[in-house]
Backbone of each chain as ProteinMPNN parsed JSONL, in Angstrom:
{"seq_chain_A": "XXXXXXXXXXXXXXXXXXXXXXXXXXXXXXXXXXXXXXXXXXXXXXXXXXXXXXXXXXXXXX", "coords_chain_A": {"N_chain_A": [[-60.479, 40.009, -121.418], [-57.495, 41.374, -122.574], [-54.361, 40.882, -122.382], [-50.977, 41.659, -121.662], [-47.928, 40.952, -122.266], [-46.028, 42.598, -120.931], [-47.405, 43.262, -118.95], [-47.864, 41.395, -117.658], [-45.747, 40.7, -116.781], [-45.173, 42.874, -115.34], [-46.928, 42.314, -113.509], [-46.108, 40.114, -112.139], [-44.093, 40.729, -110.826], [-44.82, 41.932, -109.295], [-45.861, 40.182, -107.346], [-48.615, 38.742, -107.978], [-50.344, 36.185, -107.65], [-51.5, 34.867, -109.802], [-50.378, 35.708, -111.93], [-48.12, 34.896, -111.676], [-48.219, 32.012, -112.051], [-49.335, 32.04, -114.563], [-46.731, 32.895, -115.51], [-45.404, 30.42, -115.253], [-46.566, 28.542, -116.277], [-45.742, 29.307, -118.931], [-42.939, 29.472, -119.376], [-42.386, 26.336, -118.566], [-41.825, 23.881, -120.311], [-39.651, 24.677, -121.43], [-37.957, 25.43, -119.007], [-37.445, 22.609, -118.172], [-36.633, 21.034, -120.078], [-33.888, 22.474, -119.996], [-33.674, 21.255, -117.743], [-32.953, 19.251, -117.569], [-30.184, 16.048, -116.946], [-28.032, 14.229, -118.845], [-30.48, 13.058, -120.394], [-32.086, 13.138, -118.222], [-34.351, 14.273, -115.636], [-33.378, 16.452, -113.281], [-33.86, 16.647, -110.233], [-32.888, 18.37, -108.522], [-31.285, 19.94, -110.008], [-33.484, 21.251, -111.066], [-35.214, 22.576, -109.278], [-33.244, 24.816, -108.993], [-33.534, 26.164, -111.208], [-35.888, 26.996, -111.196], [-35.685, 28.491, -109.314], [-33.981, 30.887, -110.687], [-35.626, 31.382, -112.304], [-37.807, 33.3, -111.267], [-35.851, 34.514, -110.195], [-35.231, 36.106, -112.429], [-37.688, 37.415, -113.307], [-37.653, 39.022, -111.118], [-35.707, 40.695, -112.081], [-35.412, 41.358, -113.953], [-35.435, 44.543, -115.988], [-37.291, 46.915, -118.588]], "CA_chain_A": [[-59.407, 40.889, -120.951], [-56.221, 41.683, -123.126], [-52.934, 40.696, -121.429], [-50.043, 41.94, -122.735], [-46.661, 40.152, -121.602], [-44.961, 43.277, -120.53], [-48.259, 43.736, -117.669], [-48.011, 40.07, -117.128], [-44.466, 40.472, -116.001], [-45.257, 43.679, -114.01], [-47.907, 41.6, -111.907], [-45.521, 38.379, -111.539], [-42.903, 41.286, -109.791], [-45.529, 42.459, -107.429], [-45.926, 38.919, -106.452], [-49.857, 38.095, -108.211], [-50.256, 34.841, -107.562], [-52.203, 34.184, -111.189], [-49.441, 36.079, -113.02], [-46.732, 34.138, -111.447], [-48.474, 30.64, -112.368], [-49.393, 31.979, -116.044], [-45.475, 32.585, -116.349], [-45.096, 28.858, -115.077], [-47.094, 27.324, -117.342], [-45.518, 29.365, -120.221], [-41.551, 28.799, -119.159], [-42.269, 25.155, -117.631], [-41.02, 23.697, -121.03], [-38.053, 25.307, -121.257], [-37.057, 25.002, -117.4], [-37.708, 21.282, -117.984], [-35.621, 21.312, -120.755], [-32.797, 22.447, -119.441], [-32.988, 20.696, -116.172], [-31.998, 17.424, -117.992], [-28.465, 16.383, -117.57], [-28.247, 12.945, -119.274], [-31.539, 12.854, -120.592], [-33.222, 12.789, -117.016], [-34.262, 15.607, -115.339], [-32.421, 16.396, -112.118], [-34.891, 17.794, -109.397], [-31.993, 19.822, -107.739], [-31.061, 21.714, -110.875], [-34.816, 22.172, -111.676], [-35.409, 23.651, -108.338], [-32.356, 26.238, -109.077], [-33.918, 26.883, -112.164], [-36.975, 27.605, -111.004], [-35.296, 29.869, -108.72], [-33.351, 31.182, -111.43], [-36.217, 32.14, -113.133], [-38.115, 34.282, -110.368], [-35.145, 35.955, -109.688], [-34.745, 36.759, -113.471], [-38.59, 38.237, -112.874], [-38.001, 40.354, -110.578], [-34.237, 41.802, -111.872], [-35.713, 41.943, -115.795], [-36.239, 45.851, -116.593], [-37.642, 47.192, -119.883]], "C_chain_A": [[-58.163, 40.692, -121.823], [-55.21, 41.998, -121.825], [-51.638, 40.867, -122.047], [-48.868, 41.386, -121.941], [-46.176, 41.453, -120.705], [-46.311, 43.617, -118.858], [-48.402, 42.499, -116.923], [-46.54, 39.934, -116.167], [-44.645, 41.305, -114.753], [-46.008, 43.217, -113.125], [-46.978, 40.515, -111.414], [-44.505, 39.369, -110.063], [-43.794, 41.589, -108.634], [-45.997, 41.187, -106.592], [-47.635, 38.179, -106.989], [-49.618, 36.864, -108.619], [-50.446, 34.103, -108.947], [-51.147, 34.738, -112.108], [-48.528, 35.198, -113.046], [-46.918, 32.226, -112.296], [-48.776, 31.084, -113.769], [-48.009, 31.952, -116.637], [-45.226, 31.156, -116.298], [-45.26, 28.467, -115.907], [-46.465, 28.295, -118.841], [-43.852, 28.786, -120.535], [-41.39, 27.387, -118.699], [-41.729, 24.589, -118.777], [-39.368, 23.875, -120.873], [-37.102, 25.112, -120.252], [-36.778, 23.378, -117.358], [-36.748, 20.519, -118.882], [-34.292, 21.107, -120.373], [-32.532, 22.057, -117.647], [-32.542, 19.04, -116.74], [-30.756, 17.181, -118.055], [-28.835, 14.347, -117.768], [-29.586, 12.132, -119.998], [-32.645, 12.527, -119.461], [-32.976, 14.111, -116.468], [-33.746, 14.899, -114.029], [-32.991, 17.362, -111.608], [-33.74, 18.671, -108.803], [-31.846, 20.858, -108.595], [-32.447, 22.197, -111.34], [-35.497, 22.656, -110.134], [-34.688, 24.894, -108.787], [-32.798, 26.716, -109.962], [-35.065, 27.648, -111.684], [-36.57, 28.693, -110.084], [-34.739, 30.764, -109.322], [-34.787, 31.981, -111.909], [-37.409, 33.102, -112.458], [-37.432, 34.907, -110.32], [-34.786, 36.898, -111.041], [-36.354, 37.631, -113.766], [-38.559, 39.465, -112.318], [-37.029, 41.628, -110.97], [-34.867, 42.13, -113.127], [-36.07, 43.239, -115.962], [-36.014, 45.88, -118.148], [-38.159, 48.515, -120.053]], "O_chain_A": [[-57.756, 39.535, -121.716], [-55.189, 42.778, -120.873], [-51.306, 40.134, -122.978], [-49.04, 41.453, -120.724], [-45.919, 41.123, -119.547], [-45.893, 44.178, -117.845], [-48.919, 42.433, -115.808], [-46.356, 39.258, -115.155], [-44.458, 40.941, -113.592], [-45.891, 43.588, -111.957], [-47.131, 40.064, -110.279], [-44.28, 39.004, -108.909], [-43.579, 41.521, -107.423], [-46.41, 41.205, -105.432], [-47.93, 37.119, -106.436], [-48.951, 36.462, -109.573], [-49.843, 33.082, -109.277], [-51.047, 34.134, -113.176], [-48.076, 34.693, -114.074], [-46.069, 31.528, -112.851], [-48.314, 30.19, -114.478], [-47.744, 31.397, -117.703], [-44.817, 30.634, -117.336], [-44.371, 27.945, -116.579], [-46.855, 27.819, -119.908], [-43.498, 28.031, -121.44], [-40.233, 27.096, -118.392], [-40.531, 24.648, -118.5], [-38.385, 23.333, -120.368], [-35.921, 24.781, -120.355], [-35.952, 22.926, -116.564], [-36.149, 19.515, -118.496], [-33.65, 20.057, -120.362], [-31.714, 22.373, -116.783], [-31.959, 18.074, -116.249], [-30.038, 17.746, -118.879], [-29.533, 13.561, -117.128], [-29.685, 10.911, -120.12], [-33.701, 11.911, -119.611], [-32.01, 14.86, -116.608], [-33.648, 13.721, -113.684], [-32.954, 18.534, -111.98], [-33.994, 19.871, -108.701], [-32.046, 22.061, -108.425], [-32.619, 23.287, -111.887], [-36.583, 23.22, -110.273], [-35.32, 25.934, -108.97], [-32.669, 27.94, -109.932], [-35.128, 28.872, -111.799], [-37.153, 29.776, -110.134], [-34.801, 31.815, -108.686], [-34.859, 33.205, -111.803], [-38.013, 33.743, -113.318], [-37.762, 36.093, -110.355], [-34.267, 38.013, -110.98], [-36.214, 38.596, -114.517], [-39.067, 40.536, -112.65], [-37.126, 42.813, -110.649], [-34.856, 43.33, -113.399], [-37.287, 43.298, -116.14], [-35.158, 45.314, -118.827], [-38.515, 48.901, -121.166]]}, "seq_chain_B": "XXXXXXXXXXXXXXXXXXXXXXXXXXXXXXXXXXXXXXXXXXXXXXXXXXXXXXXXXXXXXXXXXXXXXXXXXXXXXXXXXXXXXXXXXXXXXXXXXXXXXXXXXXXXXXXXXXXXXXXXXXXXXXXXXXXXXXXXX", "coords_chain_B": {"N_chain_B": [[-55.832, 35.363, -124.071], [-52.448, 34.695, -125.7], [-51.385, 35.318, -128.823], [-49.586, 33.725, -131.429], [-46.044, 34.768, -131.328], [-44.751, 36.698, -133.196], [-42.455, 38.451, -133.269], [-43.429, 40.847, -133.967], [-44.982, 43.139, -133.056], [-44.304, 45.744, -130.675], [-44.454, 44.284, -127.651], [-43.85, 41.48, -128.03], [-41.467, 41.531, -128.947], [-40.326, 42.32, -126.626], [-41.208, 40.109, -124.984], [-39.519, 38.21, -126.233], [-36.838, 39.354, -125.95], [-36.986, 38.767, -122.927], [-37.025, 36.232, -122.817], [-34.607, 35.355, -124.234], [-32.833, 36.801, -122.171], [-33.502, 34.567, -119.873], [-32.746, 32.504, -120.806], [-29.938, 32.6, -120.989], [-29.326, 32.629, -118.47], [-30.088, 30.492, -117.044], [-29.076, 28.838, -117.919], [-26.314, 29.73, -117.581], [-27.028, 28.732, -114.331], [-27.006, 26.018, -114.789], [-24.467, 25.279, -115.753], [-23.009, 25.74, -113.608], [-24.709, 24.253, -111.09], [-23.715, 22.148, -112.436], [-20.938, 22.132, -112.369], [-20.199, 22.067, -109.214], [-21.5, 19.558, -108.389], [-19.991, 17.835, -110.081], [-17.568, 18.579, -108.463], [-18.802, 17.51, -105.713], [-18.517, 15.025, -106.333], [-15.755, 14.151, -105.653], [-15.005, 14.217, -103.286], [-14.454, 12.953, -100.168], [-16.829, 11.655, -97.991], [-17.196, 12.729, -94.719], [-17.922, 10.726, -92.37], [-16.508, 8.351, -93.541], [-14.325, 8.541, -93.298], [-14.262, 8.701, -90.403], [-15.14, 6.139, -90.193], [-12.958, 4.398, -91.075], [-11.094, 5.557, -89.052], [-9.375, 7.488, -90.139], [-7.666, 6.329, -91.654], [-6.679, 4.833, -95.059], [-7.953, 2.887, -97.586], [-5.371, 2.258, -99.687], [-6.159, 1.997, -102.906], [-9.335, 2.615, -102.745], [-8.738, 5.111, -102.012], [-7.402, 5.97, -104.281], [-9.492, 5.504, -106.164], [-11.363, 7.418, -105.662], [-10.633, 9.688, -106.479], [-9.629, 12.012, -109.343], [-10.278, 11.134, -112.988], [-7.937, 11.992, -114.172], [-5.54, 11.581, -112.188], [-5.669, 8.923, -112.183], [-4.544, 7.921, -114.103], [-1.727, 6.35, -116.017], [0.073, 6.79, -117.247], [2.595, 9.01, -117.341], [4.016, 10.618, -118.809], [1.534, 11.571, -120.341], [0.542, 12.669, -118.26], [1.67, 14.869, -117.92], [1.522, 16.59, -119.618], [-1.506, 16.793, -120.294], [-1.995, 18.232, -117.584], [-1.215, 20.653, -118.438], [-3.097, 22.086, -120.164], [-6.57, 23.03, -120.823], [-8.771, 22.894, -118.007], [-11.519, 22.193, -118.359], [-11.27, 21.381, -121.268], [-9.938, 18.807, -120.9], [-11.741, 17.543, -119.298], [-13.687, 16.793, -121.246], [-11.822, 15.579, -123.381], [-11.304, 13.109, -121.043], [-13.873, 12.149, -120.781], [-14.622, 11.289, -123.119], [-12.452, 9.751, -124.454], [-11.792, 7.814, -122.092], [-14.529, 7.464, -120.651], [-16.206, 6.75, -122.528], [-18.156, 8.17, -123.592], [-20.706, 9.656, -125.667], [-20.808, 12.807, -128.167], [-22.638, 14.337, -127.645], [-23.881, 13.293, -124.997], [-21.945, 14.364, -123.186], [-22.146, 17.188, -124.21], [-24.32, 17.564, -122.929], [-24.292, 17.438, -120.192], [-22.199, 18.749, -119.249], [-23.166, 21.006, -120.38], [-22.664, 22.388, -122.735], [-22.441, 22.93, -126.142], [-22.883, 20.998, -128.525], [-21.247, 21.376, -130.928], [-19.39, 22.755, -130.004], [-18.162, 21.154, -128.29], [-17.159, 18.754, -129.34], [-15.436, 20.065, -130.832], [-13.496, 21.348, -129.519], [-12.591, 18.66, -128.351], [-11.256, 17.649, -130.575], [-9.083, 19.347, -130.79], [-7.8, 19.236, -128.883], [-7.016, 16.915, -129.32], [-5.593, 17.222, -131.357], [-3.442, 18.604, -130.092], [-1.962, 16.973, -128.733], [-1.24, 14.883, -129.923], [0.668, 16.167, -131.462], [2.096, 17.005, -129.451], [3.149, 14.533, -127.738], [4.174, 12.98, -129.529], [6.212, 15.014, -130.245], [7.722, 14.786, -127.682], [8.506, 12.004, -127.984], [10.897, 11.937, -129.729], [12.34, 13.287, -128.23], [13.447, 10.779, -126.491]], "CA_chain_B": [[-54.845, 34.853, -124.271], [-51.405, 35.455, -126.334], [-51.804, 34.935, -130.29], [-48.363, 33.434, -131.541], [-45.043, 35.258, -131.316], [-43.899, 36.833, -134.395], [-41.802, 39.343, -133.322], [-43.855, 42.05, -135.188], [-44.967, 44.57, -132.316], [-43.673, 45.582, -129.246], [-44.669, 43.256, -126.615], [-43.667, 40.564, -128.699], [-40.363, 41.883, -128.624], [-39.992, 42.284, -125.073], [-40.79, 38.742, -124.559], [-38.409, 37.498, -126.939], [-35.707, 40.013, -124.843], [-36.866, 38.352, -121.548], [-36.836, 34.937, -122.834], [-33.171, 35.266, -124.123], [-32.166, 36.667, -120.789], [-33.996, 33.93, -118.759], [-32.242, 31.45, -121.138], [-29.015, 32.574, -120.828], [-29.434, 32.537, -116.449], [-31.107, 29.301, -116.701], [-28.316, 28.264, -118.862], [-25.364, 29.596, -116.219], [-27.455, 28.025, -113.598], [-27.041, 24.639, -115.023], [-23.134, 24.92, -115.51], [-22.596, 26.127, -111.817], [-24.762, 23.167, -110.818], [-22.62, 20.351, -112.795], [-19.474, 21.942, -111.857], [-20.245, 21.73, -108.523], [-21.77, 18.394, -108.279], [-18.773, 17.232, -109.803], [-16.675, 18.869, -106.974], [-18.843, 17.15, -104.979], [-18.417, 13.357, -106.711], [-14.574, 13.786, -105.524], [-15.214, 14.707, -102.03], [-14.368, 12.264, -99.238], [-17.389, 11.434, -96.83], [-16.386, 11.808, -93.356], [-17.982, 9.356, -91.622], [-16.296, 6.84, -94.235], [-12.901, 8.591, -92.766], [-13.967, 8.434, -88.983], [-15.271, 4.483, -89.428], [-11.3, 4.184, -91.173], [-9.932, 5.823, -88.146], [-8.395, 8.449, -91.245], [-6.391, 5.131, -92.585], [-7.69, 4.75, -96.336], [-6.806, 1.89, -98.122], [-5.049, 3.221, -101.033], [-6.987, 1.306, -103.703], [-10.269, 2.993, -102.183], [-8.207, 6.531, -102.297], [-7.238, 6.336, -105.965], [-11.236, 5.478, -107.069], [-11.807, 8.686, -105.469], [-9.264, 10.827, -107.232], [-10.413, 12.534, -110.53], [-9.461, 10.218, -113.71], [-6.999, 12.398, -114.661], [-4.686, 11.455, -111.069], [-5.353, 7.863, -112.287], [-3.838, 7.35, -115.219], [-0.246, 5.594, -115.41], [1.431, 7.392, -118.476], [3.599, 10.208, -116.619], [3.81, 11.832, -119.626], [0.424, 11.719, -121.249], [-0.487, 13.327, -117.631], [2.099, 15.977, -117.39], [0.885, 17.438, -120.941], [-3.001, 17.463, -120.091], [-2.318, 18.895, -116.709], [-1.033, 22.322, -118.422], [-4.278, 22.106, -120.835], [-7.627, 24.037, -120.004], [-9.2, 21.369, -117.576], [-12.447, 21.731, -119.327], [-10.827, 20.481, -122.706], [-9.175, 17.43, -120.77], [-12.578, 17.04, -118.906], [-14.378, 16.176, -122.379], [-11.059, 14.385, -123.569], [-11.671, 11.842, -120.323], [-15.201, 11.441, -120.607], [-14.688, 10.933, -124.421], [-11.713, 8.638, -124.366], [-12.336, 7.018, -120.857], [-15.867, 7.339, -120.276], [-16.411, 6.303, -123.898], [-19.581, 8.671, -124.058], [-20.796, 10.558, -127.155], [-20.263, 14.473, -127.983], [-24.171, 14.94, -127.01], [-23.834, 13.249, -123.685], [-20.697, 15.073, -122.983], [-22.52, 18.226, -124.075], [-25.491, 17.787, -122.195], [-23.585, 17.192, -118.656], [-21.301, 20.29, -119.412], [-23.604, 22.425, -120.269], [-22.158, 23.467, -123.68], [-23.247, 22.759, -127.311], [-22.594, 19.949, -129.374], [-20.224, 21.533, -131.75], [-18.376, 23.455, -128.852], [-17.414, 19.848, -127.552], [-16.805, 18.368, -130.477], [-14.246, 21.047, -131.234], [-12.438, 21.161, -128.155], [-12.188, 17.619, -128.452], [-10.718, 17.334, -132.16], [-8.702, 20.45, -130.946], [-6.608, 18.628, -127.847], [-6.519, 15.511, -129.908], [-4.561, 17.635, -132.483], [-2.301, 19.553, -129.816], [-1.968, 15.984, -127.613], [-0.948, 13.881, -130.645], [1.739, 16.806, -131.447], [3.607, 16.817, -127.729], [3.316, 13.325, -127.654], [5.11, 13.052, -130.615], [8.097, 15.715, -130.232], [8.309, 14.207, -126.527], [8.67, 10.712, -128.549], [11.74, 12.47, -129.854], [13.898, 13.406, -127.381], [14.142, 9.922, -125.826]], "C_chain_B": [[-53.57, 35.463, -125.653], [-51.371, 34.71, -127.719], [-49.734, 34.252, -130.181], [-47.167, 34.274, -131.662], [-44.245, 35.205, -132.335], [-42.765, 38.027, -134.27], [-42.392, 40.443, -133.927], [-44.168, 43.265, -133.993], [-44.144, 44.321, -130.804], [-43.532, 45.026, -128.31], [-43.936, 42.009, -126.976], [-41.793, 40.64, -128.556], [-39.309, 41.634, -127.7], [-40.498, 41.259, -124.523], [-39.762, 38.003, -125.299], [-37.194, 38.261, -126.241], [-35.908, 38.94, -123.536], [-36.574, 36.892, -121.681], [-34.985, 34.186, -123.184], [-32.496, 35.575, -122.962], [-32.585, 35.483, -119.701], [-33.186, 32.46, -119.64], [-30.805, 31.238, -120.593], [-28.713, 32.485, -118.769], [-29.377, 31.216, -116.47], [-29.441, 28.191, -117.09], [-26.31, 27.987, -117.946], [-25.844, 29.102, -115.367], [-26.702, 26.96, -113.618], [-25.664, 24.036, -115.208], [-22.814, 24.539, -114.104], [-23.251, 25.134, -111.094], [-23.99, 21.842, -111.121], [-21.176, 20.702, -112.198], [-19.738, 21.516, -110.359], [-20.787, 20.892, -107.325], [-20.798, 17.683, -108.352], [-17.925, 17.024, -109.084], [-17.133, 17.675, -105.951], [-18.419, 15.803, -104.367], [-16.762, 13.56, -105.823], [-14.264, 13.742, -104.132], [-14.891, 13.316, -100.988], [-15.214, 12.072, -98.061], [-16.671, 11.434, -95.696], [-16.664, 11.414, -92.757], [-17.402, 8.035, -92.507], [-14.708, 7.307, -93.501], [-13.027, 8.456, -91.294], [-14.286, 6.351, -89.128], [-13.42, 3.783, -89.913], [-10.688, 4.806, -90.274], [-8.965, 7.062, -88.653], [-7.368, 7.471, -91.8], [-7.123, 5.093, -93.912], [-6.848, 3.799, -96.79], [-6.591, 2.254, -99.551], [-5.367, 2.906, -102.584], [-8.251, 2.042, -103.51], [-10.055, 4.346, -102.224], [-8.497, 6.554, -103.911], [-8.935, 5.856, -106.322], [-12.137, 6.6, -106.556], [-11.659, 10.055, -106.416], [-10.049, 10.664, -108.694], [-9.76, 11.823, -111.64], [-8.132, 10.8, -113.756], [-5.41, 12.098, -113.49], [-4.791, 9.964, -111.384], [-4.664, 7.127, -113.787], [-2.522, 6.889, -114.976], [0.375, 6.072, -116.198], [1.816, 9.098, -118.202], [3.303, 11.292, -117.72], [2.485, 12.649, -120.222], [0.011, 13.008, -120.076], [-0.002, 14.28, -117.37], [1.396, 17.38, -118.602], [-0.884, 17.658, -120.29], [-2.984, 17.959, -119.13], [-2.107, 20.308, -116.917], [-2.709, 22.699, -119.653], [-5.713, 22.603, -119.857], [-8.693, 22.781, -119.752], [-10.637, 21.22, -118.062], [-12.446, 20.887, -120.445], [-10.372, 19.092, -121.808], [-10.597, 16.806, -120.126], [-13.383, 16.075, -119.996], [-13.4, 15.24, -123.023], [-11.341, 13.057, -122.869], [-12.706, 11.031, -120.84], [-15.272, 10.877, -122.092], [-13.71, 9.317, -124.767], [-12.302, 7.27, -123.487], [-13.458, 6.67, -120.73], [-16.667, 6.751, -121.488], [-18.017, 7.193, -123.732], [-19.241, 9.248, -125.213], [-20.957, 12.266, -126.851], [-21.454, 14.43, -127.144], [-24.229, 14.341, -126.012], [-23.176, 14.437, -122.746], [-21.287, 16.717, -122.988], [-23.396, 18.375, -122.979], [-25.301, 17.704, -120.519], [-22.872, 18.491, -118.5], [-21.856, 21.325, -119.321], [-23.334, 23.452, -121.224], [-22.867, 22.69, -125.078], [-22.431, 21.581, -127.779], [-21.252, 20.403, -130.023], [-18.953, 21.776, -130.963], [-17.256, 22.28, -128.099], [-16.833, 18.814, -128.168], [-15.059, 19.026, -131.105], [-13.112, 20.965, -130.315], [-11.982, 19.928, -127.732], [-11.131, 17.025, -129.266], [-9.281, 18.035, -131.563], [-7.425, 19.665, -129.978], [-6.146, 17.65, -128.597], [-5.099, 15.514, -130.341], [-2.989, 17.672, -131.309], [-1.332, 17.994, -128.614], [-0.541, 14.926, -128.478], [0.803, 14.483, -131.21], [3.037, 16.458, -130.516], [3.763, 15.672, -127.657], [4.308, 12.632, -128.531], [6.524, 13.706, -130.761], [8.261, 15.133, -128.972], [8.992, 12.661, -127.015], [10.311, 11.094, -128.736], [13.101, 12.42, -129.748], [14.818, 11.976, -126.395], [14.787, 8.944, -126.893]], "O_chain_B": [[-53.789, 36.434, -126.378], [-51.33, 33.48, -127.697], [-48.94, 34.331, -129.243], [-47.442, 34.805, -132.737], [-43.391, 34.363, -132.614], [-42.258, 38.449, -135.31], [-41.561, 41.103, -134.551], [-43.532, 44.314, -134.098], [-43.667, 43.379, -130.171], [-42.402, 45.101, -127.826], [-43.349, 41.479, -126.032], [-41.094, 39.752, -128.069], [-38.182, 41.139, -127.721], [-40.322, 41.288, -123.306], [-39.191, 37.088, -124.705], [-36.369, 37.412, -125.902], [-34.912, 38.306, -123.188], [-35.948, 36.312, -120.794], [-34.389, 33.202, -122.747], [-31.605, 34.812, -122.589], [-31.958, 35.491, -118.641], [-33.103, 31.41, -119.002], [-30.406, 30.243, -119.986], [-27.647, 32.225, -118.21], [-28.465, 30.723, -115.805], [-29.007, 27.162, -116.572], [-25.547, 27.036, -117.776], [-24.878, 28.434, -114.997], [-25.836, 26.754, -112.768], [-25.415, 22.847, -115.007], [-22.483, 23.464, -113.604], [-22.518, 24.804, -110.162], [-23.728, 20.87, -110.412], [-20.411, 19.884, -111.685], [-19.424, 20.334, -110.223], [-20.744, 21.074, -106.109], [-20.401, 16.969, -107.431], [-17.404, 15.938, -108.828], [-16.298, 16.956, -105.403], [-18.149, 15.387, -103.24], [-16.761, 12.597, -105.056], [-13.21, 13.201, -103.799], [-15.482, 12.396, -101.553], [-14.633, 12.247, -96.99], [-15.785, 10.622, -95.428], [-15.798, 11.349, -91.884], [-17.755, 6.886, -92.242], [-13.958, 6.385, -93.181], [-11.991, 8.1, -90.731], [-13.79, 5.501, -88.388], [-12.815, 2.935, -89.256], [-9.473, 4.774, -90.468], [-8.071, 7.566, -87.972], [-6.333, 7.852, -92.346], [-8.322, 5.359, -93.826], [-5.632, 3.675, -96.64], [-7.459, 2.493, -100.39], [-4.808, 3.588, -103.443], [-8.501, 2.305, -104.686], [-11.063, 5.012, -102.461], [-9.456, 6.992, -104.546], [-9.171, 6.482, -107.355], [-13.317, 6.756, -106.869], [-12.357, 10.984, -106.821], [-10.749, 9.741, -109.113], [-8.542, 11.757, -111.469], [-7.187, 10.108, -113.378], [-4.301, 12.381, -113.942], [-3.859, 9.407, -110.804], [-4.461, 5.977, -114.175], [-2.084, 6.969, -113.829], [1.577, 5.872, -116.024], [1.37, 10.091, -118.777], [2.676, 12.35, -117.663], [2.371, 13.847, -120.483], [-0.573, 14.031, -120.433], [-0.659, 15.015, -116.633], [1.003, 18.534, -118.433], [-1.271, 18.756, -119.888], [-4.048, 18.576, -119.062], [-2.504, 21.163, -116.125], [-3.156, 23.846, -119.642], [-5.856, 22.558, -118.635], [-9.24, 22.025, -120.555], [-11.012, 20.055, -118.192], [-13.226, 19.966, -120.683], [-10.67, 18.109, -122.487], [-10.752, 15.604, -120.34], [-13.678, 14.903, -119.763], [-13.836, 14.123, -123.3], [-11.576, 12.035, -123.514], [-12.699, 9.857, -121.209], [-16.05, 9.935, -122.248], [-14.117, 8.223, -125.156], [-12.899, 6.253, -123.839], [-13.629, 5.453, -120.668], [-17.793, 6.295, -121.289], [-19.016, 6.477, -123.806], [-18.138, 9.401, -125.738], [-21.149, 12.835, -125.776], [-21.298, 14.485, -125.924], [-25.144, 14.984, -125.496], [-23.701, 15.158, -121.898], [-21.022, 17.464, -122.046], [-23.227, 19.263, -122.144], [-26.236, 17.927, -119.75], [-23.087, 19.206, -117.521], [-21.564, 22.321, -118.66], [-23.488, 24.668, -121.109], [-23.801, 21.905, -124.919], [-21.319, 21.342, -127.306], [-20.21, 19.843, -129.682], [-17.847, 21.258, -131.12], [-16.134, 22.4, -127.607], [-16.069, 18.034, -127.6], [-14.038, 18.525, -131.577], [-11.983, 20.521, -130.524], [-11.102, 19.873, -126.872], [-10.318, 16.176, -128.9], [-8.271, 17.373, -131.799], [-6.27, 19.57, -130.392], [-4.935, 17.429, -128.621], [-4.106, 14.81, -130.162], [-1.913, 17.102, -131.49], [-0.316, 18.158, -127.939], [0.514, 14.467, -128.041], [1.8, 13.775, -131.352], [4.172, 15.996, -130.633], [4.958, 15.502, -127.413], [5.13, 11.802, -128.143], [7.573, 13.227, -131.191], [9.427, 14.741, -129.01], [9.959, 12.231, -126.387], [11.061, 10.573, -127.91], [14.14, 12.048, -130.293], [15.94, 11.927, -125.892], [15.509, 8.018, -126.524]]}, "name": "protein", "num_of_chains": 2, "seq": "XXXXXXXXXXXXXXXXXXXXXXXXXXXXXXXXXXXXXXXXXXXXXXXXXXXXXXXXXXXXXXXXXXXXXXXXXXXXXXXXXXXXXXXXXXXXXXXXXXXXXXXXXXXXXXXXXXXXXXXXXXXXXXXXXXXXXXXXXXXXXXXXXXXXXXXXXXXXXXXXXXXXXXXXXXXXXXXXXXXXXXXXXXXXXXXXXXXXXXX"}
């Protein structure tokens, strides 16, 4: 099956469970990243991120 | 699965769009969390004010209070209080806190250079007033 990002996003908005965890595992870097303050991550701001980045799911149009 | 991301067709594109917008969120997120963590560091428990009755012993006050209310040089603190309290924030933690730019950045929430700059930048305008205030007495 060919998956193209822009159909991967439109399933994460309708809520598919397998879309939502393929974005995980592609942004989990990045969120992990920037949840470090001091060189340790900080589970509160990597919750907000992770909320951060659902809600930037569902607002993203293209 | 997704071959590597060269920017060359469309899709490709429009993840490199979504990934800059999810940076830049991710990125305000992470301010709006430190600032108001910090807020929180200054905060006064109040069960530490009901087991004091609301008496504080004023040694125990001032290690509350934000460095900048503990310093002892009147002047040094009337000049950084008209300064943009971000710049005096990275002054503290730089001076006081003796950390490095990339700590300093990485707590803030801003770039290396950005803190670096704004550091050099008060030094300059600090070392000035300090100087014509020298002056007049």
């Amino acid at each position: 099956m060919t998956s193209t990002f822009r159909n991967l996003l439109e399933r994460a908005k309708t809520g598919d469970p397998l879309a939502v965890t393929q974005l995980m595992d592609m942004y989990e870097p990045l969120i992990k990243s920037e949840a470090k303050i001091n060189g340790e991550i900080d589970n509160d701001l990597l919750q907000e991120l992770w909320a951060t980045m659902f809600r930037c799911v569902q607002v993203f149009e293209k | 699965m997704y071959k590597n991301n060269d920017g060359s067709d469309e899709d490709h594109i429009l993840q490199n769009q979504f990934t800059a917008y999810l940076v830049t969120a991710l990125r305000r997120t992470k301010v709006k969390h430190i600032r108001k963590k910090r807020y929180r560091q200054y905060e006064v428990p109040l069960d530490y004010l009901n087991e004091h009755d609301g008496l504080m012993i004023l040694s125990d006050l001032l290690t509350k209070l934000p460095v900048i209310e503990q310093l002892e040089n009147e002047k040094l603190v009337k000049i950084l209080k008209t300064y943009n309290e971000q710049s005096v924030h990275i002054f503290i933690e730089k001076v006081i806190g003796d950390k490095s730019f990339v700590e300093i950045a990485d707590t803030m929430g801003l770039s290396y250079n950005s803190v670096q700059m704004r550091y050099y930048r008060i030094l300059k305008k600090l070392r000035k007033e300090l100087d014509k205030n020298d002056k007049h007495f």
